[in-house]
DRENPA-3360 file (N, C-alpha, C; in nm, 2 decimals, always signed):
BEGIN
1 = XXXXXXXX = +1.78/-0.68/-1.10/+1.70/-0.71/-0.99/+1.58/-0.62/-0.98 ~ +1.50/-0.67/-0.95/+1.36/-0.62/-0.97/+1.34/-0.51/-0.81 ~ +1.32/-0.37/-0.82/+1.24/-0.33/-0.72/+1.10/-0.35/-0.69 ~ +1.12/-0.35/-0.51/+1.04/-0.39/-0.41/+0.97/-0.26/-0.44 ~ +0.82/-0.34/-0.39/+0.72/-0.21/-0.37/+0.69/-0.18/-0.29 ~ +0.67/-0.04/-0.27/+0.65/-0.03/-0.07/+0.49/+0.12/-0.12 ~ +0.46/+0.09/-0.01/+0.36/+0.17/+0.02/+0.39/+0.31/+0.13 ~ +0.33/+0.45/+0.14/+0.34/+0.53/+0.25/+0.23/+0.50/+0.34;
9 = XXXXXXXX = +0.25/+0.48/+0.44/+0.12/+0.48/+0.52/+0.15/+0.64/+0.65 ~ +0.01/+0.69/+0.64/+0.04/+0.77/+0.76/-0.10/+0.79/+0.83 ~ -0.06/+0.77/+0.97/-0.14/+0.77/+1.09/-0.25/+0.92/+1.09 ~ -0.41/+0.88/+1.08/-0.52/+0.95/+1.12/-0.58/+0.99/+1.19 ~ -0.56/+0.87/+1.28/-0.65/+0.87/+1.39/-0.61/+0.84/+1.50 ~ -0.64/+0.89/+1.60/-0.56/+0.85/+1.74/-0.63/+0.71/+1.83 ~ -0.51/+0.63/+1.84/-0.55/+0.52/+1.89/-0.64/+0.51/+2.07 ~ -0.62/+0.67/+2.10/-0.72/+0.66/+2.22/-0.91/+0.66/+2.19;
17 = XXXXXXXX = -0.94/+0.54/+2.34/-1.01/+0.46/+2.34/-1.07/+0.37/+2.19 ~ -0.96/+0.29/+2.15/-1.00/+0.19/+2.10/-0.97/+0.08/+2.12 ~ -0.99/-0.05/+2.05/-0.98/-0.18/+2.16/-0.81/-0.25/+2.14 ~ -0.78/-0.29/+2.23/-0.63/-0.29/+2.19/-0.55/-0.37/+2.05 ~ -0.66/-0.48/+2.02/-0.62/-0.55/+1.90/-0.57/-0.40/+1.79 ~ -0.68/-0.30/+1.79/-0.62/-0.20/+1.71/-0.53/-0.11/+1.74 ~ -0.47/-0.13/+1.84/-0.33/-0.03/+1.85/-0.23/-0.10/+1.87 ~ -0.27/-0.25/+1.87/-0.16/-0.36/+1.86/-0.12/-0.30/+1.66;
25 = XXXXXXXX = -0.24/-0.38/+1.62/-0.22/-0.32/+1.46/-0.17/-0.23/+1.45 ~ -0.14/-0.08/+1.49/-0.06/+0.07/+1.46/+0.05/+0.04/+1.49 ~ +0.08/-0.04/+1.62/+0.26/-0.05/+1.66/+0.31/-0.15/+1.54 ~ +0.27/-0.27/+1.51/+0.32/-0.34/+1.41/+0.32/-0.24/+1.34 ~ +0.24/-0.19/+1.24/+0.32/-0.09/+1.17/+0.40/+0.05/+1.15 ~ +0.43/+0.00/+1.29/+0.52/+0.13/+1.33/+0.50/+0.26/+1.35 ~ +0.32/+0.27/+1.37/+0.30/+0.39/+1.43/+0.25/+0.41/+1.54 ~ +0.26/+0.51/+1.57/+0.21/+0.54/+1.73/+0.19/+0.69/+1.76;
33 = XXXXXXXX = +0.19/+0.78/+1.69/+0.15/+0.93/+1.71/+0.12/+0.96/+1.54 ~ -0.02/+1.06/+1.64/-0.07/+1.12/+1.48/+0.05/+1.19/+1.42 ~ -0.03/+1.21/+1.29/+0.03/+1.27/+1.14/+0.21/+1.19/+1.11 ~ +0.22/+1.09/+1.17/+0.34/+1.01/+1.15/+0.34/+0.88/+1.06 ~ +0.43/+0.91/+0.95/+0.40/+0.84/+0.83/+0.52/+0.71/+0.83 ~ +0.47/+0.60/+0.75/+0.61/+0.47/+0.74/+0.61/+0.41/+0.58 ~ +0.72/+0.42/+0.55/+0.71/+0.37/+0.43/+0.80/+0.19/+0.45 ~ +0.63/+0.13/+0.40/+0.69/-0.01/+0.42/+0.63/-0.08/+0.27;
41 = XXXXXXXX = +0.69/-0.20/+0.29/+0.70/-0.26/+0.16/+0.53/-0.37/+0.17 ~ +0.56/-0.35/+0.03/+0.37/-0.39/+0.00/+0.38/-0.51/-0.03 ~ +0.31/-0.57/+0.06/+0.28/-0.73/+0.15/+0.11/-0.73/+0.17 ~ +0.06/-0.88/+0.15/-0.07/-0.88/+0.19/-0.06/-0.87/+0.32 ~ +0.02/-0.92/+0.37/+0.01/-0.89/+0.51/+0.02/-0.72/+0.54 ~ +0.08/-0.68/+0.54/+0.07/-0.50/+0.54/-0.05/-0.50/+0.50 ~ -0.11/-0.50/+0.38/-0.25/-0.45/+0.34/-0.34/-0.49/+0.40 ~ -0.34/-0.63/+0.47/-0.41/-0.67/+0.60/-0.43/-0.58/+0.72;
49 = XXXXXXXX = -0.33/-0.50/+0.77/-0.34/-0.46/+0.85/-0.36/-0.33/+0.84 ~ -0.34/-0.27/+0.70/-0.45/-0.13/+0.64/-0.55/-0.13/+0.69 ~ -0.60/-0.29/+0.59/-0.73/-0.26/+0.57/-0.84/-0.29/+0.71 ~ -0.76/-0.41/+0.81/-0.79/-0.36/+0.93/-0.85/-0.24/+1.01 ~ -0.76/-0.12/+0.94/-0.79/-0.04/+1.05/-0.78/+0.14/+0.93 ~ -0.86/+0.10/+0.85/-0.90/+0.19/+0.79/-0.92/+0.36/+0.82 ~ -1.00/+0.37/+0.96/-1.02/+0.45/+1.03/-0.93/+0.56/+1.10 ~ -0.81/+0.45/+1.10/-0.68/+0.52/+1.15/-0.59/+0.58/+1.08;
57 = XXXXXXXX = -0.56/+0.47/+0.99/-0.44/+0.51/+0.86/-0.52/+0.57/+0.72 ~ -0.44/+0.59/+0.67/-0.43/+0.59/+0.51/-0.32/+0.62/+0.42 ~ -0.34/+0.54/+0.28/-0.20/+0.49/+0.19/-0.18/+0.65/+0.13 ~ -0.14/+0.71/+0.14/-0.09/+0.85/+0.12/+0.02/+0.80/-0.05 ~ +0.09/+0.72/-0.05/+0.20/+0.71/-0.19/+0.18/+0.58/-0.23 ~ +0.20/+0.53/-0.34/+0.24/+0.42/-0.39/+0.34/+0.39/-0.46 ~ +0.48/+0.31/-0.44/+0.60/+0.32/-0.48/+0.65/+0.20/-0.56 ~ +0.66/+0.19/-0.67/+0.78/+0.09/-0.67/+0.75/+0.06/-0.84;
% end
Protein backbone atom coordinates (compact mmCIF):
# COMPACT_ATOMS: atom_id res chain seq x y z
CA UNK A 1 0.00 0.00 0.00
CA UNK A 2 1.25 3.10 -1.09
CA UNK A 3 2.06 5.99 1.46
CA UNK A 4 0.03 9.10 1.89
CA UNK A 5 1.77 12.38 1.51
CA UNK A 6 1.40 14.94 4.01
CA UNK A 7 2.88 18.20 4.28
CA UNK A 8 4.25 20.41 7.68
CA UNK A 9 2.61 23.52 7.74
CA UNK A 10 3.45 26.03 10.57
CA UNK A 11 1.67 29.18 11.48
CA UNK A 12 3.55 32.92 10.78
CA UNK A 13 1.56 35.21 11.17
CA UNK A 14 -0.94 36.23 13.53
CA UNK A 15 -4.38 36.21 12.48
CA UNK A 16 -5.11 39.65 14.29
CA UNK A 17 -6.83 42.23 12.23
CA UNK A 18 -7.34 40.30 9.23
CA UNK A 19 -10.56 39.58 7.46
CA UNK A 20 -12.26 36.63 8.81
CA UNK A 21 -12.46 34.46 5.56
CA UNK A 22 -8.59 34.24 6.62
CA UNK A 23 -8.71 32.93 9.99
CA UNK A 24 -11.64 30.89 8.99
CA UNK A 25 -8.70 29.36 6.55
CA UNK A 26 -6.09 28.93 9.77
CA UNK A 27 -8.86 27.03 11.90
CA UNK A 28 -9.59 24.61 8.94
CA UNK A 29 -6.13 23.96 9.10
CA UNK A 30 -5.86 23.62 12.45
CA UNK A 31 -4.14 26.53 13.53
CA UNK A 32 -4.76 29.19 15.65
CA UNK A 33 -1.50 30.43 17.59
CA UNK A 34 1.76 31.44 16.32
CA UNK A 35 4.83 29.20 15.72
CA UNK A 36 2.22 26.10 15.84
CA UNK A 37 2.88 23.56 13.29
CA UNK A 38 0.23 20.52 11.61
CA UNK A 39 1.16 17.87 9.68
CA UNK A 40 -1.61 17.19 7.22
CA UNK A 41 -1.90 15.16 4.22
CA UNK A 42 -1.23 16.80 0.74
CA UNK A 43 -4.57 17.54 -0.99
CA UNK A 44 -5.33 20.33 -3.53
CA UNK A 45 -7.55 21.30 -1.23
CA UNK A 46 -4.88 21.80 1.59
CA UNK A 47 -2.66 23.58 -0.95
CA UNK A 48 -5.66 25.71 -1.60
CA UNK A 49 -5.75 26.90 1.47
CA UNK A 50 -1.71 27.43 1.70
CA UNK A 51 -1.74 29.11 -1.05
CA UNK A 52 -4.60 31.27 0.14
CA UNK A 53 -2.98 32.63 2.83
CA UNK A 54 0.61 32.64 2.13
CA UNK A 55 1.33 35.44 4.54
CA UNK A 56 0.45 33.41 7.40
CA UNK A 57 1.75 29.91 6.96
CA UNK A 58 4.50 28.22 5.45
CA UNK A 59 5.28 24.42 4.25
CA UNK A 60 8.27 23.93 6.58
CA UNK A 61 8.58 19.66 5.44
CA UNK A 62 7.58 17.66 2.67
CA UNK A 63 6.74 13.97 3.49
CA UNK A 64 5.82 11.02 1.94
Amino acid sequence: MAKKKTIVVKQIGSPIRRPAEQRATLKGLGLNKMHRTRELEDTPAIRGMVNKIPHLVTIIEERG
